[in-house]
C-alpha positions in Angstrom: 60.8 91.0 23.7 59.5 93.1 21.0 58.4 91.0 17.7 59.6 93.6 14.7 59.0 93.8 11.3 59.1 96.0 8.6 56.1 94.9 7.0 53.7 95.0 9.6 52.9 97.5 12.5 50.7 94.9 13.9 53.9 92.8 14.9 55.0 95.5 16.6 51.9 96.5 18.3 51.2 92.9 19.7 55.1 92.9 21.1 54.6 96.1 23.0 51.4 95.0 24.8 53.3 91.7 25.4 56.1 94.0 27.3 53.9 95.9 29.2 51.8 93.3 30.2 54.6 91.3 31.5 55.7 94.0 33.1 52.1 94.3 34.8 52.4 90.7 35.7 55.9 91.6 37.7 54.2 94.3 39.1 51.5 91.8 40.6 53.8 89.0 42.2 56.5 91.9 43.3 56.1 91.7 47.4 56.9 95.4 48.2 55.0 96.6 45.2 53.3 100.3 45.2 50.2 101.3 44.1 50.1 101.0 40.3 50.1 104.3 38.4 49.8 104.4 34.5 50.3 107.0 32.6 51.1 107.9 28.8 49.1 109.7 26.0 46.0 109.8 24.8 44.6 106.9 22.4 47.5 104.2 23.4 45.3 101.9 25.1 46.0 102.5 28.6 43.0 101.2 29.9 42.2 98.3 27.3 45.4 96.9 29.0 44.5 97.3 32.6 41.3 96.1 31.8 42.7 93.2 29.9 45.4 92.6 32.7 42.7 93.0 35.6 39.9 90.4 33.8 42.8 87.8 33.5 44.7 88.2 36.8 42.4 88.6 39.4 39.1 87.0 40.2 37.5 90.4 40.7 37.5 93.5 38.7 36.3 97.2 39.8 36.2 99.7 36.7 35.7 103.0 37.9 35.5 106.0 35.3 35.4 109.2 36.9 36.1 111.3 34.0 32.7 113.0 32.9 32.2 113.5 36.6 31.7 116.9 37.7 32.6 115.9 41.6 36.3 114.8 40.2 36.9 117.8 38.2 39.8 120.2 39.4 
C-alpha cells in the first residue's frame, strides 16, 4: 500500500519503504526462498533497508562492506 499525497514526498517515501519491507518480510517466512539479491540505483537506500530489515528480524546481524576493498575489485 503506498500512502500518496500531493503535498508531501515524505508520504510517499515512508509508503515505499513500507512495500519493500513487507516484501522483505515475505521473503523471510517464504519456505523455498533464494538467496536475497537487491539491487537498484545509487542513493535509494538499499542498504539503510537491509540494515533496518536485518536489526529487526533477526537476532544476529553481519554487515560486511567490501567496496573500498582492493581484494573484491574486478
Amino acid at each position: 500500500m503506498y500512502l500518496c499525497s500531493d503535498n508531501s514526498s515524505r508520504k510517499v517515501q515512508i509508503g515505499m519503504k513500507r512495500k519493500l519491507y513487507n516484501s522483505l518480510i515475505e521473503w523471510k517466512y517464504d519456505p523455498d526462498r533464494k538467496p536475497l539479491v537487491l539491487e537498484g540505483a545509487r542513493q535509494v537506500g538499499k542498504t539503510w533497508l537491509l540494515k533496518e530489515f536485518g536489526r529487526n528480524e533477526f537476532d544476529n546481524l553481519v554487515y560486511v562492506n567490501c567496496h573500498d576493498d582492493e581484494r573484491f575489485m574486478v
